[in-house]
N, C-alpha and C positions, 0 to 999 in steps of 0.2 A: 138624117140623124148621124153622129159623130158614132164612131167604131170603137167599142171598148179595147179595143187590140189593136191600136194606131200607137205604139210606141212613140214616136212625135207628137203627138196632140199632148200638149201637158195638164189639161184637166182630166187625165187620164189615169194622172201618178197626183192628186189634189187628193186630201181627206184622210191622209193617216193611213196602214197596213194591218191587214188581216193576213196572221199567219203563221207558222210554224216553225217554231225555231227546236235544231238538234244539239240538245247537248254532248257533245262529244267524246268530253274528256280530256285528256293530256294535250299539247301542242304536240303536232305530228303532221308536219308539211303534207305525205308524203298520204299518209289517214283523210284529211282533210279533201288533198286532191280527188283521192275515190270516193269520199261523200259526196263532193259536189256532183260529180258526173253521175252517181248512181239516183241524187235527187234530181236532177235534168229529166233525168229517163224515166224514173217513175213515175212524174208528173207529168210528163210528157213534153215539157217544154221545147219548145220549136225556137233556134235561132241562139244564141248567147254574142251581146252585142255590149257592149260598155262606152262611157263618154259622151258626151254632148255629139258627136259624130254617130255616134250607132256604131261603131267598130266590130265587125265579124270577130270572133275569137274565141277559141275553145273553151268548153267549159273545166274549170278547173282552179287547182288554188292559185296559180300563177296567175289569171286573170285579174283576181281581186288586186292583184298590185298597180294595175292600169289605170283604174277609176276607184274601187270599194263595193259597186255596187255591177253584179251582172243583171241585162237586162234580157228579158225574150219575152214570148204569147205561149199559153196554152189553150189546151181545153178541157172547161170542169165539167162536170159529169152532165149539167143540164144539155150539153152539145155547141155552149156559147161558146167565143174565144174571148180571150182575156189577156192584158197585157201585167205580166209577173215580174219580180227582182230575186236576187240573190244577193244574200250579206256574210261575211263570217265577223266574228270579232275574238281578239282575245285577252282574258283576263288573268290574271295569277295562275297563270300559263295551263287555263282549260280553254277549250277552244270552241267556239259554237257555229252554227250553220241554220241560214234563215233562207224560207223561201217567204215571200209577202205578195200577196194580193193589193192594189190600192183599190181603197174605198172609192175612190173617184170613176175607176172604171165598173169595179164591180154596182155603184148605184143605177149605173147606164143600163146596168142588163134587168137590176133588180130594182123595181119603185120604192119597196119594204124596205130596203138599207136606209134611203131617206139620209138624216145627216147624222147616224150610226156613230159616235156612240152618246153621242151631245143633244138627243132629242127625245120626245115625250116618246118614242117607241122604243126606247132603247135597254128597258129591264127586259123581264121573264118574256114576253111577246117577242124581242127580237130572234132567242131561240128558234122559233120558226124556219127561219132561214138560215141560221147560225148552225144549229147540229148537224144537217146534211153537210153541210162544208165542213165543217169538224171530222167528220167520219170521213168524208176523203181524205181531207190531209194527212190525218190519220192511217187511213190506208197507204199511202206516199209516203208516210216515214216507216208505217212494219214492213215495206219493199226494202228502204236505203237499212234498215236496219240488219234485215237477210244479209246486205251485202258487208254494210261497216258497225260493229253494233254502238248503239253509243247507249248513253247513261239516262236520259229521258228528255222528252218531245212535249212542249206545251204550245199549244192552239188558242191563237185568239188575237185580238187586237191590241196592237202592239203592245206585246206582255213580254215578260221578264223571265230568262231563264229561272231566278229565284224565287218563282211562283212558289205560294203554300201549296207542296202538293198532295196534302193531307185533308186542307180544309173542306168540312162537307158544303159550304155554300163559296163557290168559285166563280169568275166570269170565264176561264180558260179553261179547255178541257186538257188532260194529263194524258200520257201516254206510259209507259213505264214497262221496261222488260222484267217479266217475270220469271220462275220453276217453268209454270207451264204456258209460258206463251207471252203474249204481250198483254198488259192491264191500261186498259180504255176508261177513263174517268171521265165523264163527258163536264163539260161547261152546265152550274146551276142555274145559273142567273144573267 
């Protein structure tokens, strides 16, 4: 059986990204550089590698200039390992931060994924296996948040910083720092 944490196998990085992207706010090289490294660590991600080579290389903004995407493995909370990415992008100079799961390695570990989000199991049923990864990630971003805070965290498959994050029926769950703490909107559907 192929290894969902073989960074080379490339049916591993196949099927699209579940994940969490940090809105951050303003461009700020320097902001950025400490989120990456404080999401590395809260995730626990092992390794930061970029390029068709696997390139060792620190985590950080300065990485992104190498390839765009930093690569390594974790482990989610079932005890499985997993082969993860890191993205930033920036737009009308707010700056965001993505960690992604591929769907290709995650189906390896998980049968339910199946071909997530393009199949008959892929409404309100998917949940199942969806909110426990929500609630990690979740928990991975109220960590990077203790350290950098940023403006809000939306969880889900490849979804858009400019999620309604109002809407009472969502496929993404919200995250949002509040008075008293951080506010969890889970994913409805």
């Amino acid at each position: 059986m192929a290894a969902a944490d073989d960074m080379s196998d490339a049916d591993n990085w196949t099927g699209g990204f579940y994940e969490v992207i940090l809105v951050l706010g303003a461009a700020d090289d320097a902001r950025l550089d400490r989120a990456v490294r404080s999401l590395w660590r809260a995730a626990g991600v092992r390794e930061c590698r970029v390029g068709p080579g696997l390139v060792d290389v620190e985590p950080g903004a300065a990485a992104f200039e190498v390839d765009g995407h930093l690569l390594g493995t974790l482990t989610l909370p079932s005890g499985e390992r997993v082969v993860c990415g890191g993205y930033s992008m920036r737009y009308e100079d707010v700056v965001t931060l993505e960690l992604y799961l591929p769907l290709g390695a995650l189906a390896r570990l998980d049968e339910r994924i199946g071909g997530y989000p393009f199949d008959k199991r892929s409404g309100v049923e998917s949940l199942v296996w969806r909110a426990p990864l929500d609630r990690w990630l979740a928990e991975v971003a109220v960590a990077v948040h203790a350290d950098v805070p940023f403006q809000r965290a939306v969880i889900g498959f490849e979804v858009d910083e400019d999620t309604d994050i109002a809407a009472e029926v969502r496929w993404a769950a919200v995250l949002l720092p509040g008075p008293e703490g951080m506010d969890y909107r889970p994913a409805t559907r």
